[in-house]
mmCIF file of the N, C-alpha and C atoms, coordinates in Angstrom:
data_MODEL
# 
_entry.id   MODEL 
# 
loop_
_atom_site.group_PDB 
_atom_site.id 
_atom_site.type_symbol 
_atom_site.label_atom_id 
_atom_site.label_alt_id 
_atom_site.label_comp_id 
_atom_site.label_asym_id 
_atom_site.label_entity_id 
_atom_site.label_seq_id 
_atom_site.pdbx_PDB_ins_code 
_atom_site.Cartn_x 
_atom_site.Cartn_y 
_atom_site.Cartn_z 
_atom_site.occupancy 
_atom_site.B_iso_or_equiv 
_atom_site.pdbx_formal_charge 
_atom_site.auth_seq_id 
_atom_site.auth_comp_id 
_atom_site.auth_asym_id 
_atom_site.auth_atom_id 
_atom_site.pdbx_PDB_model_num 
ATOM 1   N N  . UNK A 1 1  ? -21.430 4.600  -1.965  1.00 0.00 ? 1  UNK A N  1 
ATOM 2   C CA . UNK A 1 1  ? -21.507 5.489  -3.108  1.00 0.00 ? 1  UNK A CA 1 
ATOM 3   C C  . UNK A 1 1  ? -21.306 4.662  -4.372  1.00 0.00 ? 1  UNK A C  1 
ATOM 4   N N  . UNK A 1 2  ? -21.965 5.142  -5.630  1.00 0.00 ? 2  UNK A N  1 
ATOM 5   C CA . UNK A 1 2  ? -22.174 3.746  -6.795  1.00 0.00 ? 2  UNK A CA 1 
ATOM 6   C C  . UNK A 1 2  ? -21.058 4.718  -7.799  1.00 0.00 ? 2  UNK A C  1 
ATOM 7   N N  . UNK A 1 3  ? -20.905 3.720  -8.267  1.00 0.00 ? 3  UNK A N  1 
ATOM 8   C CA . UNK A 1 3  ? -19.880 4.231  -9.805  1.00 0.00 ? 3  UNK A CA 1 
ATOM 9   C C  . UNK A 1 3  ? -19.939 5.538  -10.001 1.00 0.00 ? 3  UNK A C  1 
ATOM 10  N N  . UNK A 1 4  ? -21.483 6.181  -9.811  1.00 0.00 ? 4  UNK A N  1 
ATOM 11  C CA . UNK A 1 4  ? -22.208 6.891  -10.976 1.00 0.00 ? 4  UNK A CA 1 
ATOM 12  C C  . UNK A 1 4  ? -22.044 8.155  -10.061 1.00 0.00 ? 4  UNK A C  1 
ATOM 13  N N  . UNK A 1 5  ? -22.198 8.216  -8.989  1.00 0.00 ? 5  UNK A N  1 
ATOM 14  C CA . UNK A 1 5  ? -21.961 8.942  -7.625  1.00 0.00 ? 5  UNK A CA 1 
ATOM 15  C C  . UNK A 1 5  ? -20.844 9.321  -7.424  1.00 0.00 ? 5  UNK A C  1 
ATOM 16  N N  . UNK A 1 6  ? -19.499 8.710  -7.790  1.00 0.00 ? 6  UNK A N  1 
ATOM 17  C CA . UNK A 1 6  ? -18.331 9.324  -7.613  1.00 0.00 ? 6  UNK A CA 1 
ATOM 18  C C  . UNK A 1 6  ? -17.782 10.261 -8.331  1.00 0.00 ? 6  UNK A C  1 
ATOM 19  N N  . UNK A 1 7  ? -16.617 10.827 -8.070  1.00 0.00 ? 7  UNK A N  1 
ATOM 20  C CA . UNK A 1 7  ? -16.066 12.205 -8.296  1.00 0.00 ? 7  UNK A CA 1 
ATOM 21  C C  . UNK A 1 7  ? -14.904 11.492 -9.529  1.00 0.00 ? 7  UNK A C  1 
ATOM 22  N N  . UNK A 1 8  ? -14.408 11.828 -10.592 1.00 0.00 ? 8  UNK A N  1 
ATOM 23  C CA . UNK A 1 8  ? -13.415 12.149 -11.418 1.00 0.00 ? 8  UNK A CA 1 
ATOM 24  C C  . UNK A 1 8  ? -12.510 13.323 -11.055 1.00 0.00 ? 8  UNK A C  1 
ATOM 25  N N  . UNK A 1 9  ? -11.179 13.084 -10.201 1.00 0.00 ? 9  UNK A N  1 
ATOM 26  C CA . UNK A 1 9  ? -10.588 14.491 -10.096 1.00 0.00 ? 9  UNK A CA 1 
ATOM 27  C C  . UNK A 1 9  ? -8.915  13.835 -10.779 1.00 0.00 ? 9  UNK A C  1 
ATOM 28  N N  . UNK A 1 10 ? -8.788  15.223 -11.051 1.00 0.00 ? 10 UNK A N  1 
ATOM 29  C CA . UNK A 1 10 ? -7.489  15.665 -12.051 1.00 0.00 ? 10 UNK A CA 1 
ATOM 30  C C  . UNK A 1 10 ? -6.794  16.374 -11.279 1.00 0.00 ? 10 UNK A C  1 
ATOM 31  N N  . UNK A 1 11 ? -5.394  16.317 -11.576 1.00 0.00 ? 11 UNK A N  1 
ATOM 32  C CA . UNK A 1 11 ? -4.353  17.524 -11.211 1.00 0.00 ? 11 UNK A CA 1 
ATOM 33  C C  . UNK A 1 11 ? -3.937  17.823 -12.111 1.00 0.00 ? 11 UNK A C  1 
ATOM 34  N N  . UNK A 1 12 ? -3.733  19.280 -12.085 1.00 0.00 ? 12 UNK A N  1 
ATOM 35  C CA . UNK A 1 12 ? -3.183  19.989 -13.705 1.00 0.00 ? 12 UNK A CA 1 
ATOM 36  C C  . UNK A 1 12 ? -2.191  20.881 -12.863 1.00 0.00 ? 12 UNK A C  1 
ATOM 37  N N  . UNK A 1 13 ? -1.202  20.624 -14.139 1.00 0.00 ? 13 UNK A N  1 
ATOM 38  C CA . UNK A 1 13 ? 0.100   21.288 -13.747 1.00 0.00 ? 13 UNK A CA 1 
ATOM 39  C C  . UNK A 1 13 ? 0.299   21.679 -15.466 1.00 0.00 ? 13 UNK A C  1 
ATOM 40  N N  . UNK A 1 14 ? 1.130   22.546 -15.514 1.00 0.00 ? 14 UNK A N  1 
ATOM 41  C CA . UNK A 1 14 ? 1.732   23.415 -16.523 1.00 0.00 ? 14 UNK A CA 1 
ATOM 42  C C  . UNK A 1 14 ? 2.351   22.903 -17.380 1.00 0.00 ? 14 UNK A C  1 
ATOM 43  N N  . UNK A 1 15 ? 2.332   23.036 -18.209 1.00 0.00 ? 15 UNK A N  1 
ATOM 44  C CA . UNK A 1 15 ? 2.972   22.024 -19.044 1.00 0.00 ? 15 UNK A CA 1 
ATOM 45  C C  . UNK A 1 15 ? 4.157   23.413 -19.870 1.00 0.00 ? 15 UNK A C  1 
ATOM 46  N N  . UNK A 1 16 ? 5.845   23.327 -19.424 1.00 0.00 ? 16 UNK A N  1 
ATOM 47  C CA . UNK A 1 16 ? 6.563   24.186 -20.167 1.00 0.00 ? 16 UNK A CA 1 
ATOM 48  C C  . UNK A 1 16 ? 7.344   23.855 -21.260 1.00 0.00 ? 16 UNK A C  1 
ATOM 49  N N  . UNK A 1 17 ? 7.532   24.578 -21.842 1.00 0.00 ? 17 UNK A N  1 
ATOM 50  C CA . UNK A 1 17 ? 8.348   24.109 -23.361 1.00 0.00 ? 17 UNK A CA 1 
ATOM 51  C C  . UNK A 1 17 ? 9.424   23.556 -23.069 1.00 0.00 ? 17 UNK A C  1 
ATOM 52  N N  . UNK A 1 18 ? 10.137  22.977 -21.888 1.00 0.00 ? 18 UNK A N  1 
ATOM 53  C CA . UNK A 1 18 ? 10.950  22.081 -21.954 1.00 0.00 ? 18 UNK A CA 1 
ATOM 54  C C  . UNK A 1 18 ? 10.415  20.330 -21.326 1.00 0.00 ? 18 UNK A C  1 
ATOM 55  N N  . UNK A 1 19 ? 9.562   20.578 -21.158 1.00 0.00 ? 19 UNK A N  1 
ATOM 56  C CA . UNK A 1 19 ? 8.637   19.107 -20.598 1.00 0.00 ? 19 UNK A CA 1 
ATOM 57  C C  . UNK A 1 19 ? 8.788   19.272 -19.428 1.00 0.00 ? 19 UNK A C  1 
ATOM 58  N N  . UNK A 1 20 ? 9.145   20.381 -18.882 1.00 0.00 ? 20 UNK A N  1 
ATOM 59  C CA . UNK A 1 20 ? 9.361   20.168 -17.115 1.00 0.00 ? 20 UNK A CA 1 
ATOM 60  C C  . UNK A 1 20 ? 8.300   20.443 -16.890 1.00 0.00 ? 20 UNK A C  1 
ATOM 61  N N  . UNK A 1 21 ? 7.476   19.752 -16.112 1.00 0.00 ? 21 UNK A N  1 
ATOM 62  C CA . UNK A 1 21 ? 5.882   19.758 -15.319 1.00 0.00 ? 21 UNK A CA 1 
ATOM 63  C C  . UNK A 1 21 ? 6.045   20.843 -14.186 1.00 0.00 ? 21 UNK A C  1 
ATOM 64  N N  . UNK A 1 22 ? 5.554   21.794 -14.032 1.00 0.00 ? 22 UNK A N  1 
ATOM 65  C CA . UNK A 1 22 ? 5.517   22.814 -12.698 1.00 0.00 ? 22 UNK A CA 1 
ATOM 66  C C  . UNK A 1 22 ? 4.103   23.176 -12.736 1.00 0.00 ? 22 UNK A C  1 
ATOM 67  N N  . UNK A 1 23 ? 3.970   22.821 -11.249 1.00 0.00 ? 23 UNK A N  1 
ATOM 68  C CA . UNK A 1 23 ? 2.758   23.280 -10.528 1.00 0.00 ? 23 UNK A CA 1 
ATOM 69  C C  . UNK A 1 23 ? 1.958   24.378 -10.836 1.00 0.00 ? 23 UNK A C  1 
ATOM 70  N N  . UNK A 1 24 ? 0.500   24.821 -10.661 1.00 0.00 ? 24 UNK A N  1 
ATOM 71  C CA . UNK A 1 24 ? -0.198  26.164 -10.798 1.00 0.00 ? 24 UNK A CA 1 
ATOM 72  C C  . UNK A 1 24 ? -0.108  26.462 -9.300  1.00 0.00 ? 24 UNK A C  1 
ATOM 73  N N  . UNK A 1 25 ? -0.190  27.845 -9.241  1.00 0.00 ? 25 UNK A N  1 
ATOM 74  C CA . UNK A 1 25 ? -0.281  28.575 -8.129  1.00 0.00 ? 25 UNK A CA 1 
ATOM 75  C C  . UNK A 1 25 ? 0.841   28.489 -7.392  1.00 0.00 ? 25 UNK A C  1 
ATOM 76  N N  . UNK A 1 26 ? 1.932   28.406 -7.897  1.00 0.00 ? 26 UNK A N  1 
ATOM 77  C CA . UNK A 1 26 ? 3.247   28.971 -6.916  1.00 0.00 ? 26 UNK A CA 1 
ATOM 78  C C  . UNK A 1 26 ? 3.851   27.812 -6.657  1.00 0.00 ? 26 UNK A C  1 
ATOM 79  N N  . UNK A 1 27 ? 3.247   26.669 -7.108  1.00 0.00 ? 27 UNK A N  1 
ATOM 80  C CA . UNK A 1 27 ? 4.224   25.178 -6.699  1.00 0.00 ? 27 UNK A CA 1 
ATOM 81  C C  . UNK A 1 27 ? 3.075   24.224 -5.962  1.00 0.00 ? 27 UNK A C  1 
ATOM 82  N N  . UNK A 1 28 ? 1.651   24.646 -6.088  1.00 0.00 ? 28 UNK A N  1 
ATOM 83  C CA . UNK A 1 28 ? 0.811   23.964 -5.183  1.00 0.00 ? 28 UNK A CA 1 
ATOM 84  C C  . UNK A 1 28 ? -0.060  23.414 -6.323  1.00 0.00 ? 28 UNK A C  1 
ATOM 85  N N  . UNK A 1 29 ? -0.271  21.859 -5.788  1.00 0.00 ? 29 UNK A N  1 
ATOM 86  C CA . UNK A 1 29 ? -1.106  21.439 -6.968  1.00 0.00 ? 29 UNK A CA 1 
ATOM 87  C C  . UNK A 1 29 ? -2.563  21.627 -7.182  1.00 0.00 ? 29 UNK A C  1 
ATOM 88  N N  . UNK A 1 30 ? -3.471  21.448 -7.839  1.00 0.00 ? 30 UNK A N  1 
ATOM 89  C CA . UNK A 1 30 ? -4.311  22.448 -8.335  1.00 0.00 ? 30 UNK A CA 1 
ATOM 90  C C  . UNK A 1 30 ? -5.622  20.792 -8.653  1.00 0.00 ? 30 UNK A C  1 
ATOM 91  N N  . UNK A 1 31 ? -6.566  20.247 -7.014  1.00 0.00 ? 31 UNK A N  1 
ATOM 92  C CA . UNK A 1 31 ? -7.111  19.524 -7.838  1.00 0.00 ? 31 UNK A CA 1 
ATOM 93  C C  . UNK A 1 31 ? -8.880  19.598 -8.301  1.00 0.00 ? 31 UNK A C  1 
ATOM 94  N N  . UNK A 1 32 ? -9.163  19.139 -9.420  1.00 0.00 ? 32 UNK A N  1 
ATOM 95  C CA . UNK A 1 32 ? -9.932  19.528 -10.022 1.00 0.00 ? 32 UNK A CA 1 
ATOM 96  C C  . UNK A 1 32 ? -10.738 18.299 -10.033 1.00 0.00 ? 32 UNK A C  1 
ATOM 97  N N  . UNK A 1 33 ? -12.200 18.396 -9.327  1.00 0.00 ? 33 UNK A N  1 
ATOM 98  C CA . UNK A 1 33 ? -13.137 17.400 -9.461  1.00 0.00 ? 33 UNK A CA 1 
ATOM 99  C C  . UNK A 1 33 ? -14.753 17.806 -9.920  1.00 0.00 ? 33 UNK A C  1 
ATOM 100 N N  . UNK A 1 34 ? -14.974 16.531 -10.573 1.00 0.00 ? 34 UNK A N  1 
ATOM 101 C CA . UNK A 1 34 ? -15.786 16.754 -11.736 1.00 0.00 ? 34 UNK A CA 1 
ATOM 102 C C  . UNK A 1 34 ? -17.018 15.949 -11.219 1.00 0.00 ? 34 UNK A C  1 
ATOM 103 N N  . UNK A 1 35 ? -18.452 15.673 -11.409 1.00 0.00 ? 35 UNK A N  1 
ATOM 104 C CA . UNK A 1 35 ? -19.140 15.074 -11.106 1.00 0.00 ? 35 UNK A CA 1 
ATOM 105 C C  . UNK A 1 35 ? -18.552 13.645 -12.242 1.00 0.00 ? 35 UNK A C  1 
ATOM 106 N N  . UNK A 1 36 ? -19.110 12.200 -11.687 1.00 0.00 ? 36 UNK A N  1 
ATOM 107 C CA . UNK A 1 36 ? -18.904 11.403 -12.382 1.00 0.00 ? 36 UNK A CA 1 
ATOM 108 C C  . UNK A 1 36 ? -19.356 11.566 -13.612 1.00 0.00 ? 36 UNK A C  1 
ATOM 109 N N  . UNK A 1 37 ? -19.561 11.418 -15.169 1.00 0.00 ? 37 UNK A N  1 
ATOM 110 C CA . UNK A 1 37 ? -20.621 11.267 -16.138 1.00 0.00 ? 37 UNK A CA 1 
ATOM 111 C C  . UNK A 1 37 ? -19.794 10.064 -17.159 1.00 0.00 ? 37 UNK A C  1 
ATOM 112 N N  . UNK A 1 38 ? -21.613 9.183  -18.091 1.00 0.00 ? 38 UNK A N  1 
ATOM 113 C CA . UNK A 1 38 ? -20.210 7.887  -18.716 1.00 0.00 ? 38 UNK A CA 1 
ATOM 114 C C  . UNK A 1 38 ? -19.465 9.155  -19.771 1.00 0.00 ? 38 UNK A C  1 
ATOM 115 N N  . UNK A 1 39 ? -19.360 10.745 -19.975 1.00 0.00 ? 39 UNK A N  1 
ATOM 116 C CA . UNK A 1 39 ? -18.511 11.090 -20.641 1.00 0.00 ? 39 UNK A CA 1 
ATOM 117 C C  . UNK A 1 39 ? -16.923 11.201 -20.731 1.00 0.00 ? 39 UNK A C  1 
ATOM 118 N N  . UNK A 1 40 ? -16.224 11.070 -21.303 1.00 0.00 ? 40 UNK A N  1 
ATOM 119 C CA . UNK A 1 40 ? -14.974 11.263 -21.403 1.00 0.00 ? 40 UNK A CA 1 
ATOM 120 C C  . UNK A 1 40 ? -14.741 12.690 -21.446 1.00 0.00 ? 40 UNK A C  1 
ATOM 121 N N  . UNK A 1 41 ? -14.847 13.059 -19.998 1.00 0.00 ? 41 UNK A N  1 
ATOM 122 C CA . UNK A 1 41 ? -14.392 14.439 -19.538 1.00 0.00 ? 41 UNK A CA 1 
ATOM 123 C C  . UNK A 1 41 ? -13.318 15.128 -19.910 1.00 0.00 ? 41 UNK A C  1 
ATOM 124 N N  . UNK A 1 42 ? -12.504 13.549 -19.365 1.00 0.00 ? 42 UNK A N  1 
ATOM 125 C CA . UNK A 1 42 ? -10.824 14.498 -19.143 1.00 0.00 ? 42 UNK A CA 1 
ATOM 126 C C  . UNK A 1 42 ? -10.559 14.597 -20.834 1.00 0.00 ? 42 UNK A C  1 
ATOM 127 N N  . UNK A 1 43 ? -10.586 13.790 -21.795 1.00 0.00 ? 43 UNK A N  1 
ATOM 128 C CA . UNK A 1 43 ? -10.317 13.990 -23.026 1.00 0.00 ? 43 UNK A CA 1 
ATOM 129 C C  . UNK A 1 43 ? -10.526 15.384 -23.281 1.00 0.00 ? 43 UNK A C  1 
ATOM 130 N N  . UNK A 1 44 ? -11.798 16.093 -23.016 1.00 0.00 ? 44 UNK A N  1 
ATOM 131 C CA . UNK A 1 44 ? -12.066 17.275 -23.608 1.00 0.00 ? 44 UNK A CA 1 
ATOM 132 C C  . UNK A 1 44 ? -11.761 18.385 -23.005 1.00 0.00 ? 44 UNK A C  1 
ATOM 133 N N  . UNK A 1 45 ? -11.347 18.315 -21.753 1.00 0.00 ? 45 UNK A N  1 
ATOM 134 C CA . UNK A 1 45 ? -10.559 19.384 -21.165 1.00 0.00 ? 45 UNK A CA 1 
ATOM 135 C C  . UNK A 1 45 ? -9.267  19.597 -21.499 1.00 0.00 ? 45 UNK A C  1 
ATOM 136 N N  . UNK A 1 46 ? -8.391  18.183 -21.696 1.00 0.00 ? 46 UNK A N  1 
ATOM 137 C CA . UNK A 1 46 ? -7.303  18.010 -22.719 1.00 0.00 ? 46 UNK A CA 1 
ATOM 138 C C  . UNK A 1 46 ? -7.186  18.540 -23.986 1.00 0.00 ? 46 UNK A C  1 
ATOM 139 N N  . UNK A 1 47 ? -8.441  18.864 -24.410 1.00 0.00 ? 47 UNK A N  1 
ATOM 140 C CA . UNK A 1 47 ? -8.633  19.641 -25.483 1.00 0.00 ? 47 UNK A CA 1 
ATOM 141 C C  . UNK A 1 47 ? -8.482  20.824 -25.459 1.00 0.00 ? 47 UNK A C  1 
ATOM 142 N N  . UNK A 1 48 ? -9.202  21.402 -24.464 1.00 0.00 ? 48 UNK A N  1 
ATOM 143 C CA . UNK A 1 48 ? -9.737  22.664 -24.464 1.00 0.00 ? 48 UNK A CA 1 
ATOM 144 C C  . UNK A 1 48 ? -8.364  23.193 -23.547 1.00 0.00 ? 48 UNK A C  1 
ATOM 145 N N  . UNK A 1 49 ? -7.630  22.424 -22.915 1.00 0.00 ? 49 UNK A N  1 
ATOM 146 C CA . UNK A 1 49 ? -6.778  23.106 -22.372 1.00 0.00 ? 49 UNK A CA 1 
ATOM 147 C C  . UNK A 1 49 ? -5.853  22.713 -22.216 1.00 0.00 ? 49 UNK A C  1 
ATOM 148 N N  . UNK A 1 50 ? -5.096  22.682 -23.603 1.00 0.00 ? 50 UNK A N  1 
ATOM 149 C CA . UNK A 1 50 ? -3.775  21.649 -23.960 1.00 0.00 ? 50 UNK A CA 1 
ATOM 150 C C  . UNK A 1 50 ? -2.533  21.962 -23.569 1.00 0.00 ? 50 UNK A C  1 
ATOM 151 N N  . UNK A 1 51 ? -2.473  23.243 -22.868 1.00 0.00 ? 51 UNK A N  1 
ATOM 152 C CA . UNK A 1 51 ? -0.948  23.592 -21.842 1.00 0.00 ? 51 UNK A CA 1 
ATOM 153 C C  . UNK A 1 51 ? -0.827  23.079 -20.934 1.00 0.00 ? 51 UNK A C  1 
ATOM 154 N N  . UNK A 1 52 ? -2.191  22.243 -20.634 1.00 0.00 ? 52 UNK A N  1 
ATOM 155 C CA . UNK A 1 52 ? -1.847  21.748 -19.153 1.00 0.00 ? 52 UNK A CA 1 
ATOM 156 C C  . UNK A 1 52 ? -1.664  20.067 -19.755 1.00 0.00 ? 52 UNK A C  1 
ATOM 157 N N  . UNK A 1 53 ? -0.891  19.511 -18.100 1.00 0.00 ? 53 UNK A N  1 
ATOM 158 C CA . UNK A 1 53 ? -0.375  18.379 -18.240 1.00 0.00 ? 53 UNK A CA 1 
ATOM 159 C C  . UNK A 1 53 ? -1.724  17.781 -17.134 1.00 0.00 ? 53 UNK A C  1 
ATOM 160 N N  . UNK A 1 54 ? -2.284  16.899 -17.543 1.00 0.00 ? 54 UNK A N  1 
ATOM 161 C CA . UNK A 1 54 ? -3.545  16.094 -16.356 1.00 0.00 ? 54 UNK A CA 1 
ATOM 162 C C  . UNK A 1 54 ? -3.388  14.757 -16.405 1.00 0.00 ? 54 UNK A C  1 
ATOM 163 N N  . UNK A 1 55 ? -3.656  14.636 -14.945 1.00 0.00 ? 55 UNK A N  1 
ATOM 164 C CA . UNK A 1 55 ? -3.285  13.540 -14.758 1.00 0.00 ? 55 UNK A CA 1 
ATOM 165 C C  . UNK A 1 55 ? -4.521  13.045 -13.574 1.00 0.00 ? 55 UNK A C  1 
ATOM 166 N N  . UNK A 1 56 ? -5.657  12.064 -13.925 1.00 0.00 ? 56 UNK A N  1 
ATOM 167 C CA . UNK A 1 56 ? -7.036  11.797 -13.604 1.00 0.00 ? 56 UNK A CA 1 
ATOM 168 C C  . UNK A 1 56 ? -7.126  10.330 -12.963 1.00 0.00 ? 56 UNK A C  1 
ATOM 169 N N  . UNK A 1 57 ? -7.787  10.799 -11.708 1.00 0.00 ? 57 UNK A N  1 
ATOM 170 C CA . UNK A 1 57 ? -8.116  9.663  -10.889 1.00 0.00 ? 57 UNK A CA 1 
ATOM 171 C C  . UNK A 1 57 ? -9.197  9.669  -10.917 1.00 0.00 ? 57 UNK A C  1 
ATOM 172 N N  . UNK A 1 58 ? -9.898  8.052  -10.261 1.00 0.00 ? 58 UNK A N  1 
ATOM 173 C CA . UNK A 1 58 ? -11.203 8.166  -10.204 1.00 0.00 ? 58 UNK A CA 1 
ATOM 174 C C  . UNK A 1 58 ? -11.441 7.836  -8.573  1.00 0.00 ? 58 UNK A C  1 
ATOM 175 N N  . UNK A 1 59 ? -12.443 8.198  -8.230  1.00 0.00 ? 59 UNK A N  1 
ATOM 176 C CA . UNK A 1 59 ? -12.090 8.248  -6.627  1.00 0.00 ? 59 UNK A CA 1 
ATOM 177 C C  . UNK A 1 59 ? -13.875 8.216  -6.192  1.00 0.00 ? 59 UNK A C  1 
ATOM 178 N N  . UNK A 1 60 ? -14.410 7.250  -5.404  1.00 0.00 ? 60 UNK A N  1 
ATOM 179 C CA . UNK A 1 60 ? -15.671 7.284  -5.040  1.00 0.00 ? 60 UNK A CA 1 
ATOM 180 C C  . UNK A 1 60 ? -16.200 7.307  -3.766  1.00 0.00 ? 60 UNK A C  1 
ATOM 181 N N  . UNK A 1 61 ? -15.290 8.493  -3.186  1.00 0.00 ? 61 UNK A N  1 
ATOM 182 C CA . UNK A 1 61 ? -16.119 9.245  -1.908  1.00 0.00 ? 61 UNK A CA 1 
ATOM 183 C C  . UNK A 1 61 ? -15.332 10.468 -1.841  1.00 0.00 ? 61 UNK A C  1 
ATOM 184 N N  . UNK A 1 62 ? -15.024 11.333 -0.973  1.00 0.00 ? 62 UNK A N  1 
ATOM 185 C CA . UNK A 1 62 ? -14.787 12.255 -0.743  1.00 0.00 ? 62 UNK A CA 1 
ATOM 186 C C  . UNK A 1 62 ? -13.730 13.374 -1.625  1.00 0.00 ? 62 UNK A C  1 
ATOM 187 N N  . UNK A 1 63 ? -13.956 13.985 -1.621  1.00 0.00 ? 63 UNK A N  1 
ATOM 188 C CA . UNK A 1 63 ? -12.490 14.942 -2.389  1.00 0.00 ? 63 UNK A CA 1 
ATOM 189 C C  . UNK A 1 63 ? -11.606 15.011 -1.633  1.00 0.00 ? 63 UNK A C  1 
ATOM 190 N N  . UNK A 1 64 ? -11.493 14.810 -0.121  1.00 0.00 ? 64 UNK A N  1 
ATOM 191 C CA . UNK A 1 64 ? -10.338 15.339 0.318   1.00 0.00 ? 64 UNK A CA 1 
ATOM 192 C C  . UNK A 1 64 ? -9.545  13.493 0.495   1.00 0.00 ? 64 UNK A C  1 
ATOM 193 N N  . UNK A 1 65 ? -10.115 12.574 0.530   1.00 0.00 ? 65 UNK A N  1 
ATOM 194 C CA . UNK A 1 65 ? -9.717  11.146 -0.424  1.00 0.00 ? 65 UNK A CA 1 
ATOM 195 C C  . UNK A 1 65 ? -8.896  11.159 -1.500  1.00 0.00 ? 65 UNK A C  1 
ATOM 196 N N  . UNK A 1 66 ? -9.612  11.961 -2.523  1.00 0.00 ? 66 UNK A N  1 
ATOM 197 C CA . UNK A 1 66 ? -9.090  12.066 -3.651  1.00 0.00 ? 66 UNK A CA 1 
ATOM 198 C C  . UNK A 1 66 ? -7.894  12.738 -3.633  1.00 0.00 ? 66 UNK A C  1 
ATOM 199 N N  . UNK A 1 67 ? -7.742  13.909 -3.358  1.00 0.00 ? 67 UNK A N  1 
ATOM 200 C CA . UNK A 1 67 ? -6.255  14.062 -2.821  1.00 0.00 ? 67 UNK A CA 1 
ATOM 201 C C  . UNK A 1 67 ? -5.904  13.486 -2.170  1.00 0.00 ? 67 UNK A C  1 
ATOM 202 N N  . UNK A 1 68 ? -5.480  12.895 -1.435  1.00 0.00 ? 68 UNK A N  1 
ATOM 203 C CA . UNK A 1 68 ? -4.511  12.135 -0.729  1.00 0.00 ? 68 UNK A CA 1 
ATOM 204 C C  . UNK A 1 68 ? -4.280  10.958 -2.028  1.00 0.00 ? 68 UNK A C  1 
ATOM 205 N N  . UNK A 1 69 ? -5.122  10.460 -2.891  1.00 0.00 ? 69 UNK A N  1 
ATOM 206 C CA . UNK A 1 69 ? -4.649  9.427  -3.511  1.00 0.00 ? 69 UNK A CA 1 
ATOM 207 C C  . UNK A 1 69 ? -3.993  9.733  -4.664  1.00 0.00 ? 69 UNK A C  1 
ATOM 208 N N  . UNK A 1 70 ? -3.970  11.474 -5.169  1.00 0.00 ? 70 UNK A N  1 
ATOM 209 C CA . UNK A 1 70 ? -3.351  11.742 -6.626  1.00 0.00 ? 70 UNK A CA 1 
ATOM 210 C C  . UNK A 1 70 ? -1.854  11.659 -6.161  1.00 0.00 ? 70 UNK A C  1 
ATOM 211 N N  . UNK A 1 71 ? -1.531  10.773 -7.517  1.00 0.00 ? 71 UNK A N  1 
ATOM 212 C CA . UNK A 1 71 ? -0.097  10.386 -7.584  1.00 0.00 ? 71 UNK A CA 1 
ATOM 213 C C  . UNK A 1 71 ? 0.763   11.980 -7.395  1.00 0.00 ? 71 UNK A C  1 
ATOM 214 N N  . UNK A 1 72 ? 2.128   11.544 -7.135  1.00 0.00 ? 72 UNK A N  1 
ATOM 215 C CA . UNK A 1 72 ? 3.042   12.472 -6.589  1.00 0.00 ? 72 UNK A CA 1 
ATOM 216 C C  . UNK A 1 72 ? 3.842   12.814 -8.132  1.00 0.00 ? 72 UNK A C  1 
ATOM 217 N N  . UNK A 1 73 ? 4.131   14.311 -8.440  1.00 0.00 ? 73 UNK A N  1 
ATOM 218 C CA . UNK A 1 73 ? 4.853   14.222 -9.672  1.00 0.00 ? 73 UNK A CA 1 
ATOM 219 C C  . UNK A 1 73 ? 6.026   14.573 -9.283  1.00 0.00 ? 73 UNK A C  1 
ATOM 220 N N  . UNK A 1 74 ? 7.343   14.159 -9.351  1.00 0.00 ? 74 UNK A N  1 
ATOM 221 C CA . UNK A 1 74 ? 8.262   14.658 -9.129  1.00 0.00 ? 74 UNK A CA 1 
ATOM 222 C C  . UNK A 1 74 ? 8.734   16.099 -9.485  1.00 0.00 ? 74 UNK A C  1 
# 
């Protein structure tokens, strides 16, 4: 699979007015994959959806890969 072929996935978690990061959906993380593009995706979802806290891997095969490799948030 080439650069261009792989997946961009994110985990978004909540972002609360005390900086404590908590999960969507009840404590389960929430991941979000994007087709590759040369755009700066995550910037504009950061935009568009600035309560959340994201945190973006790049990963070039499978989604269920990609989870297993998104970092752990305490």
């Amino acid at each position: 699979m080439s650069h261009e072929e792989g997946l961009r996935c994110g985990v978004a978690y909540l972002r609360t007015p005390t900086e404590q990061l908590q999960t969507i959906e009840q404590g389960s993380k929430t991941l979000i994959c994007i087709s590759f593009t040369k755009l700066n995706i995550h910037l504009l979802l950061e935009r568009v959806f600035p309560n959340f806290f994201w945190i973006f891997i790049d990963c070039y095969s499978t989604a269920s890969k990609c989870y297993k490799e998104t970092p752990q948030i305490p």
